[in-house]
C-alpha positions in Angstrom: 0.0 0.0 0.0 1.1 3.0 -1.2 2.3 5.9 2.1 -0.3 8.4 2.5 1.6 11.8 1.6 2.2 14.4 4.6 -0.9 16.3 5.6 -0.6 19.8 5.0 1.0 22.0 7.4 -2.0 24.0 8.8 -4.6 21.2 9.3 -7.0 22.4 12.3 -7.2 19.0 13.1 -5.3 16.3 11.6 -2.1 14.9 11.9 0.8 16.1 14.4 0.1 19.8 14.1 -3.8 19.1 14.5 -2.8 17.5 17.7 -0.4 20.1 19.1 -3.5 22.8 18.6 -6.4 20.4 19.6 -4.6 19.8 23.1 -3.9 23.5 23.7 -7.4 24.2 22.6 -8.8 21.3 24.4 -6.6 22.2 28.2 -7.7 25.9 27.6 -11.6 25.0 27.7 -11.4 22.5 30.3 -9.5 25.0 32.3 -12.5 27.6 31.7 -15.2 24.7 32.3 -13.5 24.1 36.3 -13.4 28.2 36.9 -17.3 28.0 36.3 -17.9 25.0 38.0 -15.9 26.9 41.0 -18.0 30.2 40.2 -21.0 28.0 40.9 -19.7 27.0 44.5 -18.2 23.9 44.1 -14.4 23.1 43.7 -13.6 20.3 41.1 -9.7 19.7 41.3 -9.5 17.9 38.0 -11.7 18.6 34.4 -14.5 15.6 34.2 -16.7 15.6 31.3 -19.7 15.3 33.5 -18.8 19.1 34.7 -20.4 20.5 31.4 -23.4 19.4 32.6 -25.0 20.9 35.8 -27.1 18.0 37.1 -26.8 14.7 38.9 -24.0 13.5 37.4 -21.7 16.6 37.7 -20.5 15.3 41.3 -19.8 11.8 40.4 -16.2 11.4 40.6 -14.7 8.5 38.7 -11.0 9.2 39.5 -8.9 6.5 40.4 -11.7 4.1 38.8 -10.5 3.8 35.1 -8.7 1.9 33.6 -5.0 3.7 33.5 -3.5 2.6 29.6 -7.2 3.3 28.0 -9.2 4.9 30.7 -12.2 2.8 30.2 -14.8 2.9 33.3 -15.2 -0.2 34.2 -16.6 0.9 38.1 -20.1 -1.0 38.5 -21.0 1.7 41.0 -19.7 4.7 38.8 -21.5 3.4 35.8 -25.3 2.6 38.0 -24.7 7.0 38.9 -24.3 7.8 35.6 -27.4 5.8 34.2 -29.4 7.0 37.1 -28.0 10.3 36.7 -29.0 10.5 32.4 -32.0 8.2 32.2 -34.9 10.3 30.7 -37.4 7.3 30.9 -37.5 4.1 28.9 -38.2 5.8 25.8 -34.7 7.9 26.1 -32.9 6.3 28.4 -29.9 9.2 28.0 -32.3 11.8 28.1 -30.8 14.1 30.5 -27.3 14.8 27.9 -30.3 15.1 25.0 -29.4 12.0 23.8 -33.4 10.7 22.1 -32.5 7.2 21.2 -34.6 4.6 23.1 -32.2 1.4 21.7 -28.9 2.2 23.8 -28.2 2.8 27.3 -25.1 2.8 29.4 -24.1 -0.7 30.2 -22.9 -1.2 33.9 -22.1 -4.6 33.8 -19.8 -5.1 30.9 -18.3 -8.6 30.8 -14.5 -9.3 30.3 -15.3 -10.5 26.1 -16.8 -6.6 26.3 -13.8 -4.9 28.0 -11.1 -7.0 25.9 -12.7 -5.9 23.0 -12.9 -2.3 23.8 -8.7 -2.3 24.8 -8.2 -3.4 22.3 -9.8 -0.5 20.0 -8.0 2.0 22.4 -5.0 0.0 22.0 -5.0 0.3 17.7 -5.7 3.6 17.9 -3.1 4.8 20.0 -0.4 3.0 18.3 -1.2 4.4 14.9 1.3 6.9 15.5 1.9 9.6 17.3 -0.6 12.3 16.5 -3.2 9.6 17.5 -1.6 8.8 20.6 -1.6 12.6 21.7 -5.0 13.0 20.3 -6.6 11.0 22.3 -4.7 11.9 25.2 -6.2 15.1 24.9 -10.5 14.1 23.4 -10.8 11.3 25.6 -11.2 11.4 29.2 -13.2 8.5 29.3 -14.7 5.9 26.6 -18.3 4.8 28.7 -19.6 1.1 28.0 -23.0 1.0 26.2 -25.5 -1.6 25.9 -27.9 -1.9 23.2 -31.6 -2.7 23.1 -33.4 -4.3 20.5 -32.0 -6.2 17.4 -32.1 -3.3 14.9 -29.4 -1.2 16.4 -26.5 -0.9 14.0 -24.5 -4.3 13.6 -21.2 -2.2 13.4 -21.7 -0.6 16.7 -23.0 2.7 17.9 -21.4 5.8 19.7 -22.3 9.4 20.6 -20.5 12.4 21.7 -22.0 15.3 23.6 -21.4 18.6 24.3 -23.2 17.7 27.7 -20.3 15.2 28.5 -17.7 17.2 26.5 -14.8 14.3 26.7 -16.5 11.4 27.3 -17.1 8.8 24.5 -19.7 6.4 24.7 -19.2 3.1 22.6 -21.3 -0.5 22.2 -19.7 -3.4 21.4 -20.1 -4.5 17.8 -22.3 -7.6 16.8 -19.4 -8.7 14.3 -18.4 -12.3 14.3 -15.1 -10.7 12.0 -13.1 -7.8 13.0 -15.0 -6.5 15.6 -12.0 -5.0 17.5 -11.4 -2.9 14.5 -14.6 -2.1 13.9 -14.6 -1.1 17.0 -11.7 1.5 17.0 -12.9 3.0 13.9 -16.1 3.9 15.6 -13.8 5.1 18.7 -11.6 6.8 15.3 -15.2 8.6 14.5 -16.4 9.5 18.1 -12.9 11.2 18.6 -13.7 13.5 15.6 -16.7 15.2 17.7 -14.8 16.6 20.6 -12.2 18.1 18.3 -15.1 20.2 16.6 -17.0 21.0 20.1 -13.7 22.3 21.1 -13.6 24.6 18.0 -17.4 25.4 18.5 -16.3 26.8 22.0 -15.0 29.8 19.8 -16.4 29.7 16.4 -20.0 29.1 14.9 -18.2 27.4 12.1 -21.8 27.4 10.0 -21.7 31.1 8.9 -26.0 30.8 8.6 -28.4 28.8 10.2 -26.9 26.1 12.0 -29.8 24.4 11.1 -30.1 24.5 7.7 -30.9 21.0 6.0 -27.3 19.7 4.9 -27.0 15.9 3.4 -25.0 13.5 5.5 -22.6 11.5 5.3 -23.1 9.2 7.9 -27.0 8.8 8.2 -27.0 9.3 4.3 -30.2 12.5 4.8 -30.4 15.7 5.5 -29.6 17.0 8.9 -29.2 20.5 10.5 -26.2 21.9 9.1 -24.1 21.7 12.5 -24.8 18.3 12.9 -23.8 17.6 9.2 -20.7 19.1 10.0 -19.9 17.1 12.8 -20.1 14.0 10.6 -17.8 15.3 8.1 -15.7 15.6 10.3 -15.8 12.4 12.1 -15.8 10.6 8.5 -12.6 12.9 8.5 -11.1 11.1 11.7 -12.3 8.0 10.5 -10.7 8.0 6.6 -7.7 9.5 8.2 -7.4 6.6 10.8 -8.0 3.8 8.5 -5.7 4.7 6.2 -3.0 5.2 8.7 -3.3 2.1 10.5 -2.8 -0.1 7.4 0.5 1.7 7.1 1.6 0.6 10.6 4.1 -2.4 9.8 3.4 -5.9 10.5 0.7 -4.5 13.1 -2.0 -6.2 11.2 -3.1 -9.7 9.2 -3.8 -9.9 5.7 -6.9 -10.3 6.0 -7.0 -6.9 8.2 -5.9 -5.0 6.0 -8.3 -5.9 3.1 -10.8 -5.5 5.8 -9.6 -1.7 6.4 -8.8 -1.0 2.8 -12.1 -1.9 2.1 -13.6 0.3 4.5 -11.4 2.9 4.2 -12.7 3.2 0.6 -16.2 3.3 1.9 -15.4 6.3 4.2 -13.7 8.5 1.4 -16.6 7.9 -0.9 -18.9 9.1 1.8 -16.6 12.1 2.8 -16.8 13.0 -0.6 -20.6 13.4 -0.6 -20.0 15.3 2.6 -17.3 17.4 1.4 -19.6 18.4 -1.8 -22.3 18.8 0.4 -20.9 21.8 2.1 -19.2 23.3 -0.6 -22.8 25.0 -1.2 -23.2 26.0 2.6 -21.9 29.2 4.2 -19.2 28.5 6.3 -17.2 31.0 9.1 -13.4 31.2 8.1 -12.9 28.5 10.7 -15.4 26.6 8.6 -14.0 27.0 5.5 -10.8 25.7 6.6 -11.9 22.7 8.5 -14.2 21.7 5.0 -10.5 22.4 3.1 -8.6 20.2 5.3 -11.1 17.1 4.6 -10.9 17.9 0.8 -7.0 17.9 0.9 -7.2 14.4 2.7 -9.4 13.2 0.3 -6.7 14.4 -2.4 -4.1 12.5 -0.4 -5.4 9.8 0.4 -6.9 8.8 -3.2 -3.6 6.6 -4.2 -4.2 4.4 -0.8 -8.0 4.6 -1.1 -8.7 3.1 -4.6 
């Protein structure tokens, strides 16, 4: 497989110098978030993600209850505060971080197959290289276990991200009987992408109009608000960029990996396209423009890998 050519030298986002400005970004907000969580009387000594959201849950304290190499919580009692803390009744059992979907919930009693699965997703993407490494050192305070309901939910996995729990990613285990684990980190790949823009929207509207404007996606393939759009671009973004970086990573990987990657990878850019042509009609902030330039330059530098 052909290298994937050097990222341009002022990505927002992507590669090393994306990571240098997403953790400066990223320490800066977290630093405002505990000065008005101290304004409001209480004194956190550390950022949590649950501190961006002033209910229940912004006193539950999982320090010293994750898991150190890919702090996973794994703490039963943790995990049953956190449920309580979100559930919005059986129809939206997240409701309290605005999270409407009635098929996922957080899982408190992950098994061991469950936990494996999700170290190793942290594990591949943090040895990708370095950029990755320090990326997620800086998104992800957390990844949150998540159980699905019903038999429709997506074999793949799901995730979310929310402003709510700025940080924190929530992931289910995939269904897959093949490559799961990968599956798996290119889902944690995608929900890595949404912090890095809610740390940008902390400064910048980034949709010059209305935010929400009907913009096609490129993950839920239909029109959403324009903001929301965006934030799949930019996780497809992540998620091209990943894939086609971890196939590079020598002898990390089977042959029948790769193909597996390759083939998604191809899947991603053809979506990121859409997404990238999508909002090429859209008015965008300067910030904007240059965050919809930096997935179109990937897209050109990644086509001799992707096809």
């Amino acid at each position: 497989m052909t290298a994937i050519p050097a990222l341009a030298q002022n990505a927002w986002t992507l590669g090393k110098l994306g990571a240098v400005r997403l953790r400066l970004l990223t320490d800066r907000l977290h630093q405002k978030t505990l000065e008005a969580d101290r304004a409001r009387g209480f004194d956190a000594y550390e950022y949590l993600p649950w501190l961006c959201c002033p209910i229940r849950a912004d006193r539950i304290d999982c320090r010293g209850k994750l898991e150190a190499d890919g702090r996973i919580l794994t703490d039963e009692e943790v995990l049953r505060r956190l449920r309580k803390a979100y559930w919005g009744g059986r129809q939206a059992p997240l409701g309290e971080i605005s999270i409407s979907s009635k098929c996922m919930t957080i899982d408190v009693r992950s098994g061991n197959r469950d936990m494996k699965a999700i170290r190793n997703a942290v594990k591949l993407v943090t040895t990708t290289d370095d950029s990755w490494r320090d990326r997620f050192d800086s998104l992800v305070k957390v990844v949150v276990p998540l159980k699905t309901i019903g038999m429709k939910v997506r074999e793949g996995g799901v995730g979310f991200s929310s402003h709510l729990a700025r940080g924190a990613v929530f992931l289910s285990i995939p269904r897959l009987l093949e490559f799961r684990d990968l599956e798996l980190s290119i889902n944690l790949a995608h929900e890595m992408g949404h912090p890095a823009l809610m740390v940008l929207q902390a400064a910048d509207r980034i949709v010059a109009g209305d935010l929400g404007e009907p913009v096609f996606s490129g993950v839920r393939k239909t029109n959403r608000p324009a903001i929301q759009s965006f934030h799949a671009m930019i996780a497809l973004c992540f998620m091209v960029e990943y894939t086609v970086s971890r196939v590079q990573c020598p002898g990390s990987l089977s042959e029948m990996e790769q193909s597996y990657l390759q083939k998604r990878c191809r899947e991603l850019t053809e979506d990121l396209k859409i997404s990238v042509a999508a909002f090429n009609a859209v008015s965008l902030t300067p910030l904007g423009e240059r965050l919809r330039d930096d997935c179109a330059d990937l897209l050109v530098r990644v086509r001799s890998v992707a096809s």
